[in-house]
C-alpha positions in Angstrom: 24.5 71.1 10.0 22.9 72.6 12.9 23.7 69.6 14.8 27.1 69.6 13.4 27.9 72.7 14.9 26.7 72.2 18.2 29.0 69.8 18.4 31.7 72.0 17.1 31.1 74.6 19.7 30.8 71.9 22.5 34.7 70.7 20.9 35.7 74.2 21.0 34.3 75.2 25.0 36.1 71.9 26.0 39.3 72.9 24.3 39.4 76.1 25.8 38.3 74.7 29.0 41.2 72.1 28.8 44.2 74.8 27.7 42.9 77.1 30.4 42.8 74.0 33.1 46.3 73.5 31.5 47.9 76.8 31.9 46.8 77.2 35.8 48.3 73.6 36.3 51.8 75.1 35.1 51.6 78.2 36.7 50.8 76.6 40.0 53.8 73.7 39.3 56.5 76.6 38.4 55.2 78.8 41.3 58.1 78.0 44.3 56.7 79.1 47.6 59.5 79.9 50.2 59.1 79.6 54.0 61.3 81.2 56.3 61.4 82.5 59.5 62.8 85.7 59.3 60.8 89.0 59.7 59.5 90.5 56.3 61.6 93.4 54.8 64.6 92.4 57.0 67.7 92.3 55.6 68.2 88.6 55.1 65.0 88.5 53.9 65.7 91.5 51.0 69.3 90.5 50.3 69.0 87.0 50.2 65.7 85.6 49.8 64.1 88.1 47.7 67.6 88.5 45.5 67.5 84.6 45.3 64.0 84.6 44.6 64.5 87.4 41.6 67.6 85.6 39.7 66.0 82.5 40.0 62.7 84.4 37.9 65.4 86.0 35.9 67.2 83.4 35.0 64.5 81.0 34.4 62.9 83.8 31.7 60.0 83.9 33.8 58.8 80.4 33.7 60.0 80.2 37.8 58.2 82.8 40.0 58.6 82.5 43.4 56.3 83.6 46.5 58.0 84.2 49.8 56.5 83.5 53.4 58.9 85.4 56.0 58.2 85.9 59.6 57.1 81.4 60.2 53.8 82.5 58.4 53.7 79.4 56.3 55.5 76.9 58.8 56.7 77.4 62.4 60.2 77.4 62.9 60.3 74.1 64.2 58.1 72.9 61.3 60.3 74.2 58.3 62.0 71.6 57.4 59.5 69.0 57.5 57.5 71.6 55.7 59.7 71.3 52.9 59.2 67.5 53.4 55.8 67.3 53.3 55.9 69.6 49.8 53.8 72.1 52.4 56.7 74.7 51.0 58.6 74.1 48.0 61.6 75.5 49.7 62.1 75.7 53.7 65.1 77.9 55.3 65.1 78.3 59.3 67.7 76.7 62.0 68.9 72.9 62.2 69.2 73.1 65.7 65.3 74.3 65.7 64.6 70.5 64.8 65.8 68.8 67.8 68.2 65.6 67.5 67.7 65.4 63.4 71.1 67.1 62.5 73.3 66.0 65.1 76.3 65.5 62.7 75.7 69.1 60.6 75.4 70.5 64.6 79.0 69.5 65.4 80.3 72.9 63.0 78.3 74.8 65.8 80.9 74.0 68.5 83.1 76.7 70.5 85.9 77.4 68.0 85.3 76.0 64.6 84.8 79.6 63.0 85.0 83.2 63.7 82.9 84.9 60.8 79.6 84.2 59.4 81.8 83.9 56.1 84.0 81.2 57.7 81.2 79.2 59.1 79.3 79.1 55.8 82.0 77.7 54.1 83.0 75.0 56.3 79.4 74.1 56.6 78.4 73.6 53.0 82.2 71.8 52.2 81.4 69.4 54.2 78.3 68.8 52.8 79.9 68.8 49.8 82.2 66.3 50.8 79.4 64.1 51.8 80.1 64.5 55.6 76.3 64.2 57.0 74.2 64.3 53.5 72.1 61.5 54.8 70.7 63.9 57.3 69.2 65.9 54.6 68.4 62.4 52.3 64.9 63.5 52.7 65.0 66.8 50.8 67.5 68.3 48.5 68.8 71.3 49.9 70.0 73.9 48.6 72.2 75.8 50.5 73.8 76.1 54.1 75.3 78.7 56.2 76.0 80.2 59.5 74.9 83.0 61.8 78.4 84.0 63.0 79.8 83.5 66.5 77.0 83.7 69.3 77.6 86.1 72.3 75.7 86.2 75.6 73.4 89.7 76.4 71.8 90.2 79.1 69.3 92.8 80.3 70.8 93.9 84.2 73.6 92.0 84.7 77.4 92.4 83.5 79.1 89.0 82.6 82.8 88.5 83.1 83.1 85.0 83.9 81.4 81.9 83.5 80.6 81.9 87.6 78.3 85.3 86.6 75.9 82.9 84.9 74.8 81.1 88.4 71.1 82.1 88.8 70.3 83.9 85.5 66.9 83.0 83.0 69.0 82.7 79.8 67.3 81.8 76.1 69.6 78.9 74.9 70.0 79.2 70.5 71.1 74.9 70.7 70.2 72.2 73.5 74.4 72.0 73.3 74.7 75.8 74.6 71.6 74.8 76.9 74.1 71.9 78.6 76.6 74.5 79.4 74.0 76.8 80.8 72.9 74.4 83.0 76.1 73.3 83.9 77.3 76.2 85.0 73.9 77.0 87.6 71.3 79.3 85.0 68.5 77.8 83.8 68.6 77.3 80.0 65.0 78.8 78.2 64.3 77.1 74.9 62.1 79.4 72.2 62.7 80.3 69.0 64.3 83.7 67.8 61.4 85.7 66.7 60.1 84.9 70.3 63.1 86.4 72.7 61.9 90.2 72.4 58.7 89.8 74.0 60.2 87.1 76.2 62.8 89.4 77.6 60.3 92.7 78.0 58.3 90.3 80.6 61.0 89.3 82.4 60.6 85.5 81.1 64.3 85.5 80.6 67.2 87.6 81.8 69.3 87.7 78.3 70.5 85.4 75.8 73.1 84.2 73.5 72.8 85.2 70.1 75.2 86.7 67.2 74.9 90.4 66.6 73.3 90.0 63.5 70.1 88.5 65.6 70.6 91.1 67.8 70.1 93.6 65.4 67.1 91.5 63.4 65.1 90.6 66.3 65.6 94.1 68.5 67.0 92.8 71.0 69.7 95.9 71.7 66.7 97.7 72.3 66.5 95.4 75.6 70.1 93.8 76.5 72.7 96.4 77.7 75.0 94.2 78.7 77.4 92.2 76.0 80.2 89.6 76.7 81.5 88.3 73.4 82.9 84.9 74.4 81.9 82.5 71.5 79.7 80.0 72.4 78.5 78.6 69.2 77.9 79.3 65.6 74.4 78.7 64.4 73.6 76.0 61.3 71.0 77.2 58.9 69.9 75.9 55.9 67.8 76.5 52.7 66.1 73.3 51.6 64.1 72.1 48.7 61.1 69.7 48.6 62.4 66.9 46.8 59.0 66.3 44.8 58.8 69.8 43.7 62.5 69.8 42.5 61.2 66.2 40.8 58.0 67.6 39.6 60.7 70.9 37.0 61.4 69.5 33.8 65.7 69.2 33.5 66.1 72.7 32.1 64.1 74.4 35.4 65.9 71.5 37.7 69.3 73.4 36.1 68.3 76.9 37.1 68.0 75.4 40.6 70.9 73.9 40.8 72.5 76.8 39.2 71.5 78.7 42.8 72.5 76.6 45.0 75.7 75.9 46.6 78.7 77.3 48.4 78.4 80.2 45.8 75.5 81.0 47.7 76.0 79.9 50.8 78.8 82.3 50.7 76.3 85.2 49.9 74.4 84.4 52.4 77.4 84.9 54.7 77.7 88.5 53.2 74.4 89.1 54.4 75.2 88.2 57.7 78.5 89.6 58.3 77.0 93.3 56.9 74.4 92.3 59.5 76.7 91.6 62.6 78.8 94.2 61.4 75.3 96.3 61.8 74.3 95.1 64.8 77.2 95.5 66.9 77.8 99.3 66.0 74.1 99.9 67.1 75.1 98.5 70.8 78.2 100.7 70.3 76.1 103.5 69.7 73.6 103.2 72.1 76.4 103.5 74.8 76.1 99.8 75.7 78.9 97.5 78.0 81.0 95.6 76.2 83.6 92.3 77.9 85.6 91.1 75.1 87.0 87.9 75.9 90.5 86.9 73.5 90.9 83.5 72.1 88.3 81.9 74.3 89.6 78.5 74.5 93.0 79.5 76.1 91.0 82.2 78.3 92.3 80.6 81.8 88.1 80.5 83.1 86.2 80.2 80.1 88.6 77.7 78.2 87.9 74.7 80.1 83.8 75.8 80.2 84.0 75.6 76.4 86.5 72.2 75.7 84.6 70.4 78.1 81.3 71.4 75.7 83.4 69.9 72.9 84.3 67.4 74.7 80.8 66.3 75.9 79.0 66.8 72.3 81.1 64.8 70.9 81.3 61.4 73.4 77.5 62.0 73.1 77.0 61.7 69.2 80.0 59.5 69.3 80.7 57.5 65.3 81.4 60.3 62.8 81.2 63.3 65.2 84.9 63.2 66.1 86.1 62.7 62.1 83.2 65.5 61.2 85.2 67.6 63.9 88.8 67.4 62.6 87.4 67.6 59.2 85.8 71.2 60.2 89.2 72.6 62.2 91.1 71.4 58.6 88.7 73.6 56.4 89.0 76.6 58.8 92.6 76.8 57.7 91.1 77.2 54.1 88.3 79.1 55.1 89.0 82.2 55.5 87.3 84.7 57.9 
C-alpha cells in the first residue's frame, strides 16, 4: 500500500507539474509582443497601439494579451520588419522606406502628389494591397495593416526656403532615398537616420532641417528646433503593421479570426485619424510658437517646384520600371475615391 501511494503521489507531482508546464506554454503562445518605433505614451502609440492592443484582449475574452515595445526597444527601426520575420516580435510596425530597396512597389504611393491627408494616403495604400498590387513584397509576413504619415514638408533650423534653389548647400535629414535623390539633385547633401534620431541630430548641428510631416514634427520635438516651414509636399510616408506569419500560424482559427477582425482598411483608416489629429497638432504648435510659414499651392503646377517634383516621378518610376507605372495610375484612380 505504502508503495502504492508513493507512486500515487509521484502520478499526482507529475500531473501538476505537466498542467502547470501546460498553462505557461499557452500563456506565452497567446502573449503577442508588439515592436514599434514610436516613443512610449505618444499619441500613436496610446491611440493606436495600445487601443489595438486592448480590443484585440477584449475581444478575444482574454485569451490574447498583448505586450507593447515602443521607442525601437525590441528591434531597431531598420530591423522591424525582419523582426517580425524572424518571430523576434509577433507583430512589427515602423516605416517601409526604413528597409532599403524591399518595398519598392508599396514606395511608389510615397511620390509627390498621390495624396494630401494622412486619411487619403492610408486608404490608397491598404486598397492596393487589397487589390493585390505588391502583396508579394510582404509574402513573408502577414501584415496587418498599412497607412501613411501625411504629406512631408521641409524645416529647417536658420534658413527660410522659398524655392528649390534655397536648398543648394544645406545638411538635410532625408525620410526616403527617393526624397534623398532630389536633395542631391538640387546641391544639399541628403542625411539618412531614422526619426527618433533627428532631434539630437539637429541640436549638434549634424543637420540643418528636414522633411517630415507635422505630425513627426510634433512626435519627435522637432518645433522645438526648426523655425522655418515650407510646406511643398515632397512625399507621403508608407508605414505598416505586420504580423509574424508563424505566430499568426501557431492561434488556433477562432484567435486567427480576432486578428483578422483588426486588421484592414478599417484600421488603417484609424490609424489615419491618429495622424491627421496629430498633424493637425503639430502644425498649430509651429503656429503658436510664432514660427515662418511658405505655403506653396498645388505643387506640381508651381512654375519652380513643379518640374523639381515630376522629374522625381518621373525618375522613380524608370528606375523600378515593370509594375511601378501600372501601381502609379492605379494610386491617382483611388485618390478620386479617397477622400481627403
Amino acid at each position: 500500500m505504502k508503495k502504492q501511494s508513493r507512486h500515487l503521489a509521484k502520478a499526482t507531482l507529475f500531473g501538476v507539474l505537466a498542467a502547470s508546464l501546460a498553462a505557461s506554454t499557452v500563456e506565452a503562445s497567446t502573449t503577442l509582443r508588439v515592436a514599434h518605433v514610436w516613443p512610449g505614451g505618444s499619441m500613436i502609440d496610446r491611440e493606436l497601439f495600445q487601443a489595438w492592443a486592448e480590443s484585440v484582449e477584449e475581444a478575444s475574452d482574454g485569451q490574447l494579451s498583448v505586450e507593447i515595445f515602443p521607442s525601437q526597444t525590441l528591434a531597431k527601426s531598420d530591423k522591424t520588419y525582419e523582426s517580425a520575420v524572424m518571430g523576434i516580435a509577433d507583430i512589427g510596425a515602423s516605416a517601409q522606406g526604413y528597409t532599403a530597396g524591399r518595398f519598392p512597389l508599396t514606395q511608389v504611393v510615397e511620390l509627390p502628389g498621390v495624396s494630401s491627408s494622412a486619411r487619403q494616403g492610408a486608404c490608397i495604400l491598404q486598397s492596393l494591397y487589397d487589390q493585390g498590387h505588391f502583396e508579394e513584397e510582404y509574402a513573408d509576413t502577414r501584415p496587418l495593416f498599412l497607412f501613411t504619415t501625411g504629406p512631408g514638408y521641409l524645416h529647417t533650423k536658420d534658413q527660410r526656403i522659398e524655392t528649390p534653389a534655397d536648398l543648394e548647400g544645406l545638411r538635410l535629414r532625408r525620410p526616403t532615398p527617393v526624397v534623398g535623390d532630389m536633395f542631391e539633385r538640387l546641391g544639399a547633401q541628403a542625411v539618412g537616420m531614422p526619426a527618433p534620431d533627428v532631434f539630437t541630430a539637429m541640436q549638434r548641428g549634424v543637420v540643418d532641417g528636414l522633411s517630415f510631416n507635422w505630425e513627426g514634427m510634433k512626435t519627435f520635438r522637432l518645433n522645438e528646433l526648426a523655425q522655418y516651414h515650407t510646406e511643398v509636399p515632397l512625399y507621403d510616408l508608407s508605414l505598416f503593421a505586420t504580423m509574424s506569419q508563424r505566430s499568426y500560424d501557431r492561434l488556433p482559427a477562432d484567435l486567427q479570426q480576432v486578428i483578422d477582425d483588426h486588421s484592414g482598411l478599417e484600421w488603417s483608416l484609424r490609424a489615419a485619424e491618429v495622424y491627421d489629429e496629430m498633424i493637425r497638432q503639430g502644425r498649430e504648435e509651429a503656429v503658436e510658437a510664432g514660427h515662418e510659414f511658405v505655403v506653396i499651392d498645388d505643387a506640381l503646377e508651381d512654375p519652380e517646384w513643379g518640374p523639381v517634383l515630376q522629374q522625381t516621378i518621373d525618375n522613380y518610376l524608370e528606375d523600378i520600371g515593370g509594375a511601378a507605372n501600372d501601381i502609379y495610375n492605379a494610386a491617382m484612380e483611388l485618390k478620386q475615391s479617397c477622400s481627403a
